[in-house]
C-alpha positions in Angstrom: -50.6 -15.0 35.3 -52.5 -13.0 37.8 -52.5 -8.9 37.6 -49.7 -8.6 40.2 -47.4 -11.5 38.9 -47.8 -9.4 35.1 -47.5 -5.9 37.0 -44.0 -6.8 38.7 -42.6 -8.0 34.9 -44.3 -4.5 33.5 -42.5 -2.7 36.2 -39.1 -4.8 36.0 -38.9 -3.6 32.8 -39.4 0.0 33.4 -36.7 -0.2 35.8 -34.2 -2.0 33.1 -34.7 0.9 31.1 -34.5 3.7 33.3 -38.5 4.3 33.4 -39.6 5.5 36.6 -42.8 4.2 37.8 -45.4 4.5 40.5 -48.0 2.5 41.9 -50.7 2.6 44.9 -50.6 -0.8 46.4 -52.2 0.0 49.4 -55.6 1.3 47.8 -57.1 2.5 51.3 -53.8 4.7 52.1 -54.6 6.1 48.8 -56.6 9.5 48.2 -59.3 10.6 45.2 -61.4 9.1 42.6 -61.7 5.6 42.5 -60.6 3.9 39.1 -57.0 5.9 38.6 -54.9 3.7 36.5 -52.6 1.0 38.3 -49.3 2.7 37.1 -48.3 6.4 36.0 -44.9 5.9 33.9 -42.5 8.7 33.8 -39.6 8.6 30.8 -39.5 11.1 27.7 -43.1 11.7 28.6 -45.8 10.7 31.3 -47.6 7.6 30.9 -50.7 5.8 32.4 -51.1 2.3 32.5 -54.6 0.4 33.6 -52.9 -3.5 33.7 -56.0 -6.4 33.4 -55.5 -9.8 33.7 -55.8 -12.4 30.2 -59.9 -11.7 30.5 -60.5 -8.7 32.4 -62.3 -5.6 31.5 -62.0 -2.0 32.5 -64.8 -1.2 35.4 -67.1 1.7 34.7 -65.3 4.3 37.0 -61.7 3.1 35.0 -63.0 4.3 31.6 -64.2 7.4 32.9 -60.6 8.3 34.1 -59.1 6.6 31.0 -61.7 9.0 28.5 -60.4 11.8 31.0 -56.7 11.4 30.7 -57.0 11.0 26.8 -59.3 13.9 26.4 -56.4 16.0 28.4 -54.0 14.4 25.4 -51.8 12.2 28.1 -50.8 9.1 27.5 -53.1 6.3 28.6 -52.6 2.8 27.6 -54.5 -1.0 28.8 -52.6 -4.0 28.7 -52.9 -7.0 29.1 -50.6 -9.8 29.2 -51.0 -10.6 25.5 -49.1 -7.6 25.7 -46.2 -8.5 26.5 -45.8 -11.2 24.0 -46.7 -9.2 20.9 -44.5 -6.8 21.4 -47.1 -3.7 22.6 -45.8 -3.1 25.9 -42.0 -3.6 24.9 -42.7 -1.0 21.9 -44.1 2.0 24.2 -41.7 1.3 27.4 -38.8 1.5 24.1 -40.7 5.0 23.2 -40.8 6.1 26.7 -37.4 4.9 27.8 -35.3 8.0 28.9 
């Protein structure tokens, strides 16, 4: 499953729930610090998500923001696909859900 085939089930089920979502697909039309997570999920609360693929690792300038948004006390999560069959990303969009 490649990041964008797992991003566009992640994001079908934000929008079966009511979850709105954003992302910046067009990374050059986009402004500020590189390594912002791929999604910023908006329900009960305000999420961010940094989505990997099955073996891929947050890059340097992604942990800083993810250390940066948990400092602050948002919400912050990695997923990857695992994720969606053990139940992780179905439990937080569940707690999120509007």
């Amino acid at each position: 499953m490649t990041e964008k085939e797992f991003q566009a089930l992640v994001t079908k089920m934000c929008d079966e729930r009511g979850i709105l979502w954003h992302h910046c697909d067009q990374a050059f039309r986009c402004s500020g610090s590189n390594g912002f997570p791929d999604l910023v999920l908006t329900g009960k609360s305000v999420m961010f998500v940094e989505l990997k693929s099955w073996y891929g690792n947050l890059r340097p300038e992604q942990n800083v923001y993810k250390q940066r948004l948990l400092a602050a006390g948002a919400g912050y999560a990695l997923w990857k696909p695992r994720d969606l069959y053990n139940g992780v990303i179905e439990d937080a969009l569940d707690r999120l859900e509007p």
